[in-house]
C-alpha positions in Angstrom: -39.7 19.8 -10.4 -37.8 23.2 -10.9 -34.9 24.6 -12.2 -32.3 25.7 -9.0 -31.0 28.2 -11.4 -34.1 30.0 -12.8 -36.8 28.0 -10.8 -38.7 27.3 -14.4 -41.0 24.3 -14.4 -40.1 23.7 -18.2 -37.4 21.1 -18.2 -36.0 17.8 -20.1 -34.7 14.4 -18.9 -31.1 14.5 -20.4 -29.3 11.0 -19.9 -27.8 9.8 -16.6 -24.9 10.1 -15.0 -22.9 7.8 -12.5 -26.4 6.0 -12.0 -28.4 8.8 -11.7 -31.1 10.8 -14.0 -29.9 13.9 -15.5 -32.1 16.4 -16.1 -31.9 20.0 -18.4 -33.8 22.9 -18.0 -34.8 24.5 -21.5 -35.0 28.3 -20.6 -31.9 28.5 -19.5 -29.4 25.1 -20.0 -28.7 24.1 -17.1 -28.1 20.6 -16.1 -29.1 19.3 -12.9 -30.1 16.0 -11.4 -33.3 16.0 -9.1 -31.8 14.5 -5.9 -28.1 15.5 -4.4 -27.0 13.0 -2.0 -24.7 14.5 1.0 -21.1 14.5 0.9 -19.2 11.0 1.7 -16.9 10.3 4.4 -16.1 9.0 8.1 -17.4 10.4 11.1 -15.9 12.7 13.2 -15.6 10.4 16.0 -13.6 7.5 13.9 -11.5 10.0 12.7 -10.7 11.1 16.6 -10.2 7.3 17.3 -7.5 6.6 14.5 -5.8 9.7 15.0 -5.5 8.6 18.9 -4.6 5.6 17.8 -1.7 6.7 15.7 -0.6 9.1 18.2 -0.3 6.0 21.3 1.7 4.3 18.6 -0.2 2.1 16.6 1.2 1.8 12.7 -1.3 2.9 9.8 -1.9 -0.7 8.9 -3.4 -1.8 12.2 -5.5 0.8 12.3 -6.9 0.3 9.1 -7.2 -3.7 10.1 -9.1 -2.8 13.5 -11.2 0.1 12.3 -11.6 -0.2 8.4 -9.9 3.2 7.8 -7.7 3.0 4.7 -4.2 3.9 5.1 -3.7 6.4 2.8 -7.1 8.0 4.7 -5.2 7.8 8.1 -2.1 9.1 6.6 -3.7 12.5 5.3 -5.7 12.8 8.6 -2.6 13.0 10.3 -0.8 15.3 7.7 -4.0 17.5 7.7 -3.9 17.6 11.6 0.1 18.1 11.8 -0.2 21.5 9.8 -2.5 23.4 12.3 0.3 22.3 14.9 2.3 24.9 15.7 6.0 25.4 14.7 9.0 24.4 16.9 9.3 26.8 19.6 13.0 28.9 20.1 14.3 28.6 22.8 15.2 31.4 24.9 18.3 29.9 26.9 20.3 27.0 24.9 20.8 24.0 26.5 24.4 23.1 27.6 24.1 19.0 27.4 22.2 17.7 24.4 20.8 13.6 24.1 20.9 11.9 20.9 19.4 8.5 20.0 21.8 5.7 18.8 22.3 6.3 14.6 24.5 4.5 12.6 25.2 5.3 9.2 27.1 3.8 6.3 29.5 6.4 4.6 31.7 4.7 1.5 31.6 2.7 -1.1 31.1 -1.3 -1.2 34.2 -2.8 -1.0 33.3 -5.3 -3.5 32.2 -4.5 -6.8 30.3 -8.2 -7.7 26.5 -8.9 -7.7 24.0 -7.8 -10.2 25.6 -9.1 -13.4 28.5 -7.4 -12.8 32.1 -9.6 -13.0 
């Protein structure tokens, strides 16, 4: 075994770390461990099928109960695909008749003032 840094043969063990042997190379300090294991994380391909999945309107909780995904995971795949989305295009003539959705809203105050420990 070799140092990455300097490529000397002259090293040390030097404890472990997370389960794995850490080692030290005396010409130059450096500490290493022998073995790097690649980079964790889903595949490409499950990543495509939960993001399809969200997009045909299934919520981030069935997805992680059919695939396995977490949440959280699901939720920053689609915030990390929503940003290389472009931005809302202008418009170059303006519409005359617009649609809205139904809303309703509550504006004011509660009419009564009892409930949580209050007389």
């Amino acid at each position: 075994m070799e140092c990455p840094e300097c490529k000397s043969a002259h090293i040390r063990k030097n404890g472990k770390r997370r389960g794995k042997q850490n080692h030290i190379c005396v010409s130059c300090g450096r500490q290493f461990i022998d073995s790097y294991a690649p980079p964790q994380g889903y595949s490409a391909a499950i990543k495509q099928e939960c993001l399809r999945m969200y997009v045909n309107g299934m919520g981030f909780r069935g997805i992680q109960r059919v695939k396995g995904v977490h949440h959280t995971t699901v939720i920053y795949w689609v915030k990390q695909t929503g940003q290389h989305l472009p931005d809302t295009y202008v418009p170059q003539v303006i519409p005359q008749v617009g649609e809205l959705d139904e809303l309703e809203t509550f504006v004011g105050a509660k009419k009564t003032k009892s409930g949580c420990g209050q007389q």
